[in-house]
py3Dmol code that shows the C-alpha trace and the ligand (Angstrom):
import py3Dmol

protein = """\
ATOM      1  CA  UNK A   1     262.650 101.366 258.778  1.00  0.00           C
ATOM      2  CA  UNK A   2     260.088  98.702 258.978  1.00  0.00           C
ATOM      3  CA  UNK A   3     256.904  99.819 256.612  1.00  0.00           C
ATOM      4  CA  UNK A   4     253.331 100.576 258.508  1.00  0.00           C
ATOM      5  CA  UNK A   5     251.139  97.993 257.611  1.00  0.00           C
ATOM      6  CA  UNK A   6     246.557  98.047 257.535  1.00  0.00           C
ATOM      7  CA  UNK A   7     244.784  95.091 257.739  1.00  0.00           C
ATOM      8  CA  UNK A   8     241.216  95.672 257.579  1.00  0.00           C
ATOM      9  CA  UNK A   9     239.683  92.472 259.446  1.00  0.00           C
ATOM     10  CA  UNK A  10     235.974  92.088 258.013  1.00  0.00           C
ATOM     11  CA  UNK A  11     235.232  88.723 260.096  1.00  0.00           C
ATOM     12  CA  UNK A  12     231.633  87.634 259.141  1.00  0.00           C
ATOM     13  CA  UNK A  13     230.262  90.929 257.269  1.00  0.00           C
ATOM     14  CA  UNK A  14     229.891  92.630 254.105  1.00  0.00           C
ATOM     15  CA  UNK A  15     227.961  90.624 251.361  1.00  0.00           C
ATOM     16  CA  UNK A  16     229.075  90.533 247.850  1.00  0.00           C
ATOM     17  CA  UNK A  17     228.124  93.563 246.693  1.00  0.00           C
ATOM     18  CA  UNK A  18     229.223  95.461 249.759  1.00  0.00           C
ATOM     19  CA  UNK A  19     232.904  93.638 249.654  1.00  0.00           C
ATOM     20  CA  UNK A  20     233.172  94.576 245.612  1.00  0.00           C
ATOM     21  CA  UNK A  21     231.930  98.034 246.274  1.00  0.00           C
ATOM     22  CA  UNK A  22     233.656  98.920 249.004  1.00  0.00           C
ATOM     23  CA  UNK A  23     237.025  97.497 247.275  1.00  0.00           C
ATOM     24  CA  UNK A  24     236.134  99.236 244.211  1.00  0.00           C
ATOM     25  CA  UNK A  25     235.262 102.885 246.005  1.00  0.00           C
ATOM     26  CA  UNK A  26     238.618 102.423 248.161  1.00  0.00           C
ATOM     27  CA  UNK A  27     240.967 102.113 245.096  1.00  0.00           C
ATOM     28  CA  UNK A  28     238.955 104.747 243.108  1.00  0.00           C
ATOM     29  CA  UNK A  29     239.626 107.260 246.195  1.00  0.00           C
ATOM     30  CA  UNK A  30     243.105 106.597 247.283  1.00  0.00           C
ATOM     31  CA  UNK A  31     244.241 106.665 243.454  1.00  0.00           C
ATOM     32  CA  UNK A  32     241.741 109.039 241.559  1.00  0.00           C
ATOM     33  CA  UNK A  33     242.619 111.623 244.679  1.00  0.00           C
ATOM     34  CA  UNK A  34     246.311 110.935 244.780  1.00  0.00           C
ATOM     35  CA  UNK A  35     245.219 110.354 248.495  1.00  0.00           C
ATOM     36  CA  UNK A  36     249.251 110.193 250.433  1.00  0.00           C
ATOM     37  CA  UNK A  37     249.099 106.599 252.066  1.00  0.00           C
ATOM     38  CA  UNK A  38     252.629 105.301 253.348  1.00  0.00           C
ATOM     39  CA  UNK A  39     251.295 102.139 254.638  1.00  0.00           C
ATOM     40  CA  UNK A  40     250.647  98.910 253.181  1.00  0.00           C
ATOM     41  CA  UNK A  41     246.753  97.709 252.815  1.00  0.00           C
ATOM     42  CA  UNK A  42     246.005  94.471 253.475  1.00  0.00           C
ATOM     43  CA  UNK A  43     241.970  93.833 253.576  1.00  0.00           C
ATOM     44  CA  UNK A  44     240.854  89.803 254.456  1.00  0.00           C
ATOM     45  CA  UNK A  45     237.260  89.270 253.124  1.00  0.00           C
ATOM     46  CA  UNK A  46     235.025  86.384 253.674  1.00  0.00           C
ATOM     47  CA  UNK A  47     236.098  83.364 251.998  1.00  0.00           C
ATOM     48  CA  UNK A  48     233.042  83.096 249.361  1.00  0.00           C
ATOM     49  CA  UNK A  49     234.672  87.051 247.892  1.00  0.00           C
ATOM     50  CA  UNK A  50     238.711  86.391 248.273  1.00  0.00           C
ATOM     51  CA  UNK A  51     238.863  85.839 244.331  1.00  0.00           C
ATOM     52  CA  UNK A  52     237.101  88.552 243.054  1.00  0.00           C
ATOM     53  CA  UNK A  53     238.600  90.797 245.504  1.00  0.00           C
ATOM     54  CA  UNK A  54     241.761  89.839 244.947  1.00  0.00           C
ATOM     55  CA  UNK A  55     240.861  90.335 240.846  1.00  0.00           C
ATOM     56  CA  UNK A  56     239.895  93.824 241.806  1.00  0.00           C
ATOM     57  CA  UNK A  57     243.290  94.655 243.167  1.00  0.00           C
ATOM     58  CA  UNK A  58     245.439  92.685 240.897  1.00  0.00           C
ATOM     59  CA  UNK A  59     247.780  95.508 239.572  1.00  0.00           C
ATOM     60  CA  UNK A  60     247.504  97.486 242.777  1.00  0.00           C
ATOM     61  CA  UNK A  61     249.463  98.037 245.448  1.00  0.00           C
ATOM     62  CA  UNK A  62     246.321  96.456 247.942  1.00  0.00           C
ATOM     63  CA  UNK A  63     246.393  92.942 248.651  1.00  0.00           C
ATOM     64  CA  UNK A  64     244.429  90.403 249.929  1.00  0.00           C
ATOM     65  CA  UNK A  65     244.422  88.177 252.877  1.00  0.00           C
ATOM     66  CA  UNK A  66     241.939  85.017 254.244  1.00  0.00           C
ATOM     67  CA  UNK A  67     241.122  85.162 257.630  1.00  0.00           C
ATOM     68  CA  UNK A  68     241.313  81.246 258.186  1.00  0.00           C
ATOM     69  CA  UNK A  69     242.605  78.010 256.667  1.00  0.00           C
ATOM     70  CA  UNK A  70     241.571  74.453 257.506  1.00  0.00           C
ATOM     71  CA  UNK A  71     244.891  72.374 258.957  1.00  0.00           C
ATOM     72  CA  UNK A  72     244.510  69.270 256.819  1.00  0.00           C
ATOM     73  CA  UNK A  73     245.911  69.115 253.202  1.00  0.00           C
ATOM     74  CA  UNK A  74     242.559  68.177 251.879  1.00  0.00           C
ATOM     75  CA  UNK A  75     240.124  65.473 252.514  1.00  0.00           C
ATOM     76  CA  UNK A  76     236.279  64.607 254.087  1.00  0.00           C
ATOM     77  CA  UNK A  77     236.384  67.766 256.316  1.00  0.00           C
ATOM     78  CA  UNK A  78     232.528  69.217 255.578  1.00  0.00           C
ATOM     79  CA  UNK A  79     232.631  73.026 255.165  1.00  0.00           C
ATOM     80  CA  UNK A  80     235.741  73.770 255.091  1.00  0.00           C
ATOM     81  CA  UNK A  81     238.606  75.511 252.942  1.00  0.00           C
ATOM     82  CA  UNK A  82     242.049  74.519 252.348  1.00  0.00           C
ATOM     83  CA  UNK A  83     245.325  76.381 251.906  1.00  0.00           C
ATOM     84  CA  UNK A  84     245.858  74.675 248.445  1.00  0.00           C
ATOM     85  CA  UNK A  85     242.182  75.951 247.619  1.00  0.00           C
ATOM     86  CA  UNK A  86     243.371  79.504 248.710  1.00  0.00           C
ATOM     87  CA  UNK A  87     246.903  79.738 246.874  1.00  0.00           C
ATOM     88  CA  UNK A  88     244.885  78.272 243.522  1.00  0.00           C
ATOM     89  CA  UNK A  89     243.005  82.144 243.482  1.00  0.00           C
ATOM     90  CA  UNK A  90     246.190  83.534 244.252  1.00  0.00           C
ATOM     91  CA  UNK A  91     245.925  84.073 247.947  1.00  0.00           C
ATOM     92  CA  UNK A  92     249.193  84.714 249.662  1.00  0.00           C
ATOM     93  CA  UNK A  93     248.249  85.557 253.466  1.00  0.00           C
ATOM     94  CA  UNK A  94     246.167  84.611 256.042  1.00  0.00           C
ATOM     95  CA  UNK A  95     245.405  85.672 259.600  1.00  0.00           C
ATOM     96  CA  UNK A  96     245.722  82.942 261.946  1.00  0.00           C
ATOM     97  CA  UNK A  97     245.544  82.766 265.643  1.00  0.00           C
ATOM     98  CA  UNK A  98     242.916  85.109 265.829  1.00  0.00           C
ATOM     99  CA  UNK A  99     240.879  85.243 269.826  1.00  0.00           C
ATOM    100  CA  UNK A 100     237.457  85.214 268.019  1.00  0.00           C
ATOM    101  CA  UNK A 101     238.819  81.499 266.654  1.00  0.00           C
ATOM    102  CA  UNK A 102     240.433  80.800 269.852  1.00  0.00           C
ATOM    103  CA  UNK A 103     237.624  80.890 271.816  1.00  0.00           C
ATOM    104  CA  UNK A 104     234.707  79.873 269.389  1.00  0.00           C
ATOM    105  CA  UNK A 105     236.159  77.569 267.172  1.00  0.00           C
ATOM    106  CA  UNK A 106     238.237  75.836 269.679  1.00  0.00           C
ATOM    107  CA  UNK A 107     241.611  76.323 268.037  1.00  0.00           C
ATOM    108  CA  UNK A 108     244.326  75.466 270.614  1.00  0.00           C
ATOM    109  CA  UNK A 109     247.723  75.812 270.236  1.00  0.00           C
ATOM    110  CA  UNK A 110     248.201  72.374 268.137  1.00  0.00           C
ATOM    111  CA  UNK A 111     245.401  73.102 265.993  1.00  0.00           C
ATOM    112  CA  UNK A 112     247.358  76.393 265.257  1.00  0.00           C
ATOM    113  CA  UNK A 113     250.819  74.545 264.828  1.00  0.00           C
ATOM    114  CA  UNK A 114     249.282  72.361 262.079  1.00  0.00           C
ATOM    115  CA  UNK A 115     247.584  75.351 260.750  1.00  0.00           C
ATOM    116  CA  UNK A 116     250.818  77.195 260.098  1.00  0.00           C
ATOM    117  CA  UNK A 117     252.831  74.306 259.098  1.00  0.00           C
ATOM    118  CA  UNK A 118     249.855  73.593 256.318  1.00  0.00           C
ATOM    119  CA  UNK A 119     249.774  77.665 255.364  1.00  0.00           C
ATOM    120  CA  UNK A 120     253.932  77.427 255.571  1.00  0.00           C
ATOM    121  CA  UNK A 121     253.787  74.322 253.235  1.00  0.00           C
ATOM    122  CA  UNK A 122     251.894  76.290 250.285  1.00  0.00           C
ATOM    123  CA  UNK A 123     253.690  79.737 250.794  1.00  0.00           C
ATOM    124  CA  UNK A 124     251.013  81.433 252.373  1.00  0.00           C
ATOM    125  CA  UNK A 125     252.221  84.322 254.584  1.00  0.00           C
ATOM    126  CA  UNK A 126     251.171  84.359 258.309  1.00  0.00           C
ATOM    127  CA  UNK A 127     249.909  86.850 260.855  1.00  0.00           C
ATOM    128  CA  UNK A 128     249.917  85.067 263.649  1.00  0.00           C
ATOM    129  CA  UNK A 129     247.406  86.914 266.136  1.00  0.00           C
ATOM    130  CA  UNK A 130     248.239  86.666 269.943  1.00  0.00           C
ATOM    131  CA  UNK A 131     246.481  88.455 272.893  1.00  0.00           C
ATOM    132  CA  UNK A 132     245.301  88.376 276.600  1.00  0.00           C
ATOM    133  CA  UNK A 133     242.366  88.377 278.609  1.00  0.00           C
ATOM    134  CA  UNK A 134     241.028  91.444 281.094  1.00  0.00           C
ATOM    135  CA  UNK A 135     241.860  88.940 284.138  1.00  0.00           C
ATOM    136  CA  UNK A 136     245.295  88.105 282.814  1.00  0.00           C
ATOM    137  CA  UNK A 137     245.961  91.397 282.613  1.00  0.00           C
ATOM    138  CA  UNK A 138     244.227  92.293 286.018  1.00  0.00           C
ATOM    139  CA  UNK A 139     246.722  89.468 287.589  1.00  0.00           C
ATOM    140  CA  UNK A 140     249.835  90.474 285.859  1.00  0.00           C
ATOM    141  CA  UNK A 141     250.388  87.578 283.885  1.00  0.00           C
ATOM    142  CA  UNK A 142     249.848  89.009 280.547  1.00  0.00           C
ATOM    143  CA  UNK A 143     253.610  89.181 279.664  1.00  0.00           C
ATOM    144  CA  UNK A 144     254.059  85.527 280.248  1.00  0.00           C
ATOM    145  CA  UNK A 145     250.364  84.823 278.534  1.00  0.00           C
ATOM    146  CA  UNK A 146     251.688  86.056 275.286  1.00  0.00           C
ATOM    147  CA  UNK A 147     255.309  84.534 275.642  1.00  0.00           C
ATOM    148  CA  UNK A 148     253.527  81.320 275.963  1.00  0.00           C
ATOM    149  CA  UNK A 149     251.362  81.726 273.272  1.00  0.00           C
ATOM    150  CA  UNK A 150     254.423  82.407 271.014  1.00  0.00           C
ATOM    151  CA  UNK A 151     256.616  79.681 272.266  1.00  0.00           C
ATOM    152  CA  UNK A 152     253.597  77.014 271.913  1.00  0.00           C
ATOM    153  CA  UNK A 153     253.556  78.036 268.081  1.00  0.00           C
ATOM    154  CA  UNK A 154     255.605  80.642 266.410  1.00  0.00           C
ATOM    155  CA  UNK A 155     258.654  80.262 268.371  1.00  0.00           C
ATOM    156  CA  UNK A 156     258.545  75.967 266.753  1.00  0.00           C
ATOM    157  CA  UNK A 157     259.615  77.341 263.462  1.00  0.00           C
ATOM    158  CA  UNK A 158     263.197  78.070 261.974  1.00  0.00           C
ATOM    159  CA  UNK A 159     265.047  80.971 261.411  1.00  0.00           C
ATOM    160  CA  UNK A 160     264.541  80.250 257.679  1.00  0.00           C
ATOM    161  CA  UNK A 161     260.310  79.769 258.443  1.00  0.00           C
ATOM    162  CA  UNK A 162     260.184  82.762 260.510  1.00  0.00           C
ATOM    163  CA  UNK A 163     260.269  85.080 257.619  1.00  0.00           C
ATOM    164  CA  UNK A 164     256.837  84.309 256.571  1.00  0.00           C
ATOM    165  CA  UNK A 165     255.107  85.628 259.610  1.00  0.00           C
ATOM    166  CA  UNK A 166     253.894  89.011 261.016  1.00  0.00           C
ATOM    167  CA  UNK A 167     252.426  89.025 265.009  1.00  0.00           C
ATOM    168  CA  UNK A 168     249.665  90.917 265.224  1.00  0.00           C
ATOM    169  CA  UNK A 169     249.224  91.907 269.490  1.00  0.00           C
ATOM    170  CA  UNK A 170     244.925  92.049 269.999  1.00  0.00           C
ATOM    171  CA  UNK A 171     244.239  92.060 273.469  1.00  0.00           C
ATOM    172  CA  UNK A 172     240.930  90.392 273.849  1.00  0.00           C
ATOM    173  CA  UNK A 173     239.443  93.266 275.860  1.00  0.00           C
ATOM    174  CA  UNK A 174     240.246  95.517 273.182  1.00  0.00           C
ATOM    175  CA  UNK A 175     238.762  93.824 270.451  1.00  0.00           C
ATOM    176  CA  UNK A 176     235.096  95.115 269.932  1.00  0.00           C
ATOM    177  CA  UNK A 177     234.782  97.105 272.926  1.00  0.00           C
ATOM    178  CA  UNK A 178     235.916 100.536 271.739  1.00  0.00           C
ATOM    179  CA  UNK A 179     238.357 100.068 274.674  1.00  0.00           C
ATOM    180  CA  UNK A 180     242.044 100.276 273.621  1.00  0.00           C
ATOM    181  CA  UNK A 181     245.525  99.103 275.090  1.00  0.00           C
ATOM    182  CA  UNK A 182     247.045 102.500 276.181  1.00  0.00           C
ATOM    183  CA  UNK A 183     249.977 103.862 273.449  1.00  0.00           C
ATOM    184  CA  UNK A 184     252.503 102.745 276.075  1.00  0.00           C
ATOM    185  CA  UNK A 185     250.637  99.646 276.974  1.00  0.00           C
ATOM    186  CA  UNK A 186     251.119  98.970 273.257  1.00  0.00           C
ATOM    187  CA  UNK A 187     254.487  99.548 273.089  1.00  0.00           C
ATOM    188  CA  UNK A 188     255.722  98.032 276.417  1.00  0.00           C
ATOM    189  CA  UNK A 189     254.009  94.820 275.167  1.00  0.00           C
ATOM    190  CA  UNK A 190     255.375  95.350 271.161  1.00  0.00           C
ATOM    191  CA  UNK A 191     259.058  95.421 272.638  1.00  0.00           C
ATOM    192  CA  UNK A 192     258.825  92.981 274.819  1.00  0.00           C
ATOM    193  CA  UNK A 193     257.293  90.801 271.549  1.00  0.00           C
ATOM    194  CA  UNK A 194     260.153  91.845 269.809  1.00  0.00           C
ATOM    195  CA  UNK A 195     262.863  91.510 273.040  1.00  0.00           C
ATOM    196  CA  UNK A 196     261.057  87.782 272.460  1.00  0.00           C
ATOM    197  CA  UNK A 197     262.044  87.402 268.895  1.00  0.00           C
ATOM    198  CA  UNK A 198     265.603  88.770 269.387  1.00  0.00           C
ATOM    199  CA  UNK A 199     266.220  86.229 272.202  1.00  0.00           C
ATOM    200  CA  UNK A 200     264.932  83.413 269.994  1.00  0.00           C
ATOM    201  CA  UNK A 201     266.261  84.378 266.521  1.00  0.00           C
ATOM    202  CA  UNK A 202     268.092  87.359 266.647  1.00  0.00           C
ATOM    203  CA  UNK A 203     268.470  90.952 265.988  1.00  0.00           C
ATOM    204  CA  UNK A 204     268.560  91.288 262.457  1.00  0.00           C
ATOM    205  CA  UNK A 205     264.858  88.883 262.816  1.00  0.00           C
ATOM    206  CA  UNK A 206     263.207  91.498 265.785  1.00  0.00           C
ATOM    207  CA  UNK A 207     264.204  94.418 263.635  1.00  0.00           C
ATOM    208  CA  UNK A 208     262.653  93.114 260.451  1.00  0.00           C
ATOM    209  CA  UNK A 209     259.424  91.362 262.220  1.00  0.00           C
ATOM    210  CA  UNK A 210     256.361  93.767 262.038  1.00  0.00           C
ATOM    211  CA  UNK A 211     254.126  93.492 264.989  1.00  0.00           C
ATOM    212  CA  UNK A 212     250.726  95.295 264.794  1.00  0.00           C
ATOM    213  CA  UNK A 213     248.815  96.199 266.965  1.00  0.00           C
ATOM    214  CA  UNK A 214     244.478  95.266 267.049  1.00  0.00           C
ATOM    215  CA  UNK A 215     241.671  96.199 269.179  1.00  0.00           C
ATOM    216  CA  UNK A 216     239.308  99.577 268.912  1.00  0.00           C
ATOM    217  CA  UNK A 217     241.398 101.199 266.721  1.00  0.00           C
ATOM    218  CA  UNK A 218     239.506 104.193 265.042  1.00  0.00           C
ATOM    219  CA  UNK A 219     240.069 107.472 263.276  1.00  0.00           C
ATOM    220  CA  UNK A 220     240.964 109.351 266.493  1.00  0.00           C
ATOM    221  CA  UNK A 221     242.994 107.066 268.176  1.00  0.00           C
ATOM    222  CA  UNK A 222     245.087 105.372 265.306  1.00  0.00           C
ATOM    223  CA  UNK A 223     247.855 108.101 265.161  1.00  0.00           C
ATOM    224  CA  UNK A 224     249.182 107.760 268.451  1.00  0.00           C
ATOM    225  CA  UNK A 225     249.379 104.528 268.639  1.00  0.00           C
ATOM    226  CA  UNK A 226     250.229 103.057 265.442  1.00  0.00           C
ATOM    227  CA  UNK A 227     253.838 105.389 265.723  1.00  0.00           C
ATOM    228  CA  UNK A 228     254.446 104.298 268.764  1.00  0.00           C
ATOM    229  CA  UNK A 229     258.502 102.929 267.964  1.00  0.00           C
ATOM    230  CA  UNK A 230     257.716  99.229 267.814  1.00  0.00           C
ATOM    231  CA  UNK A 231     254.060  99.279 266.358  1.00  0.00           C
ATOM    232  CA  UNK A 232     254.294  98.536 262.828  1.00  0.00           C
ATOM    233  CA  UNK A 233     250.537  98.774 262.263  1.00  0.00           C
ATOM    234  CA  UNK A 234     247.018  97.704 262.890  1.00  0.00           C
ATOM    235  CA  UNK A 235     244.874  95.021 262.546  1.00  0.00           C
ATOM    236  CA  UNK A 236     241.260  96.709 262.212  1.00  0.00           C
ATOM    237  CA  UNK A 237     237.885  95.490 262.636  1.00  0.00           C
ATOM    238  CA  UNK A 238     234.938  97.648 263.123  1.00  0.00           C
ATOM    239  CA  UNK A 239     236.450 100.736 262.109  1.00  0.00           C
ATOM    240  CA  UNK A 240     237.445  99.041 258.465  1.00  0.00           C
ATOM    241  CA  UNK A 241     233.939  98.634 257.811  1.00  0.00           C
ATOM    242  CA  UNK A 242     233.371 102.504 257.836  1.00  0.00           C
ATOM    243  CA  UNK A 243     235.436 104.017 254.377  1.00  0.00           C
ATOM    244  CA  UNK A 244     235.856 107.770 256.064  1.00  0.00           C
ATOM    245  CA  UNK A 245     237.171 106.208 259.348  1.00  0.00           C
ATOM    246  CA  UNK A 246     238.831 103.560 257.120  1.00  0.00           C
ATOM    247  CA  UNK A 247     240.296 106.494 255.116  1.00  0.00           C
ATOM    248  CA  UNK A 248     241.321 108.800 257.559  1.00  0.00           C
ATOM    249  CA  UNK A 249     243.308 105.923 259.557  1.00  0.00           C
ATOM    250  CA  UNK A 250     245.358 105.496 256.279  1.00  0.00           C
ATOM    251  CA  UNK A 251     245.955 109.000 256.619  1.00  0.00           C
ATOM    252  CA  UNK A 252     247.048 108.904 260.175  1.00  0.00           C
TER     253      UNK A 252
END
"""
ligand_1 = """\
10
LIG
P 237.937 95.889 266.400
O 238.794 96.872 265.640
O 236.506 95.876 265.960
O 238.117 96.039 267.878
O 238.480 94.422 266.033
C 239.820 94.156 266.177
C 240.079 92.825 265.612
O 239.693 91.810 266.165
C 240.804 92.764 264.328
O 241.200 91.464 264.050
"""
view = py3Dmol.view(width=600, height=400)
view.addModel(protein, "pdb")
view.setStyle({"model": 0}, {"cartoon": {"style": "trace"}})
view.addModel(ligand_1, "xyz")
view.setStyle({"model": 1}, {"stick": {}})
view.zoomTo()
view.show()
């Protein structure tokens, strides 16, 4: 049985004090109240927080993940944070593909190659974000959209490589818009990702591979579909930022 996996996406909010608190008040519920959580937490910070919050859970069963790297190895690149930097404060994932980075920061499918080969290099784990617009949907093509989006950049990496990665499905018209993918759209989609992975790699790979599922997830509509058969989680954004909503969708 493949474990459920959280992550709790924070993109570009929560300060210092609100990241530390927050942390802080999560562990302090879930372990003071013996609170029943099957599922694996994952919460990605902004960069300027990942050490201290990943000194807060040190010794927990929480971890920690960035929600970019830079490409290059290192180097006159203004602003921006390598996976070397990351694995020196002990971080060991990072979200990468994600639409928000897609379509405002440009990053194309060779950008994201490079980006994986660099987090791959310095054995940072990878969940690798694909997803499809409201008119690629609308026109059908949404199956092939996401094949093509794994074939330009998962799909270059070994059987060995493959390991290291989780796919997290976020259909762009989900994300934000309190608008969900159906529980069976979510599934259909999540076994044909895995169908995908079996073709490519094999059974023994699509079994193991957890693909979550992100957009509008909340307190009342996690349960049905994160246990839908091939949805092995979520990736949350707004709804992470709340603790009771955060809370009760560990309790789903
Ligand atoms: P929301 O849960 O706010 O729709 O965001 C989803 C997301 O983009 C997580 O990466």
């Amino acid at each position: 049985m493949r474990e459920k996996i959280l992550v709790a996406n924070w993109k570009m909010n929560y300060d210092f004090y609100e990241t530390t608190s927050f942390i802080r008040n999560l562990l302090k519920i879930l372990f003071d109240n013996k609170i029943n959580h099957n599922k694996k937490i994952i919460i990605a910070p902004s960069f300027p927080f990942l050490h201290i919050s990943n000194q807060i859970l040190q010794g927990t069963t929480l971890s920690i993940a960035s929600q970019n790297i830079h490409q290059k190895d290192k180097g006159a690149y203004t602003g921006e944070v390598s996976a070397n930097m990351l694995k020196s404060i002990g971080i060991k994932k990072v979200l990468l593909g994600h639409s928000e980075r897609r379509i405002y920061f440009f990053e194309d499918d060779n950008i994201l190659l490079q980006k994986i080969k660099i987090a791959l290099k310095y054995n940072i784990k990878i969940l690798f974000c694909v997803g499809e617009t409201i008119s690629e949907r609308n026109k059908n093509v949404h199956y092939s959209v996401i094949e093509n989006q794994l074939k330009n950049t998962v799909f270059h990496f070994s059987l060995h490589e493959i390991a290291n990665f989780s796919i997290a499905y976020e259909p762009i018209w989900a994300i934000g818009t309190g608008i969900t993918a159906s529980p069976k759209d979510a599934q259909n989609m999540h076994q044909f990702i895995r169908s995908l992975f079996s073709e490519k790699y094999g059974k023994e790979i699509s079994n193991k591979i957890s693909i979550l599922y992100g957009g509008s997830i909340n307190d009342i509509n996690a349960k049905d579909i994160l246990y839908q058969e091939d949805v092995d989680g979520g990736l949350i954004g707004n709804s992470s930022l709340d603790m009771n909503k955060f809370l009760n969708i560990i309790q789903s």
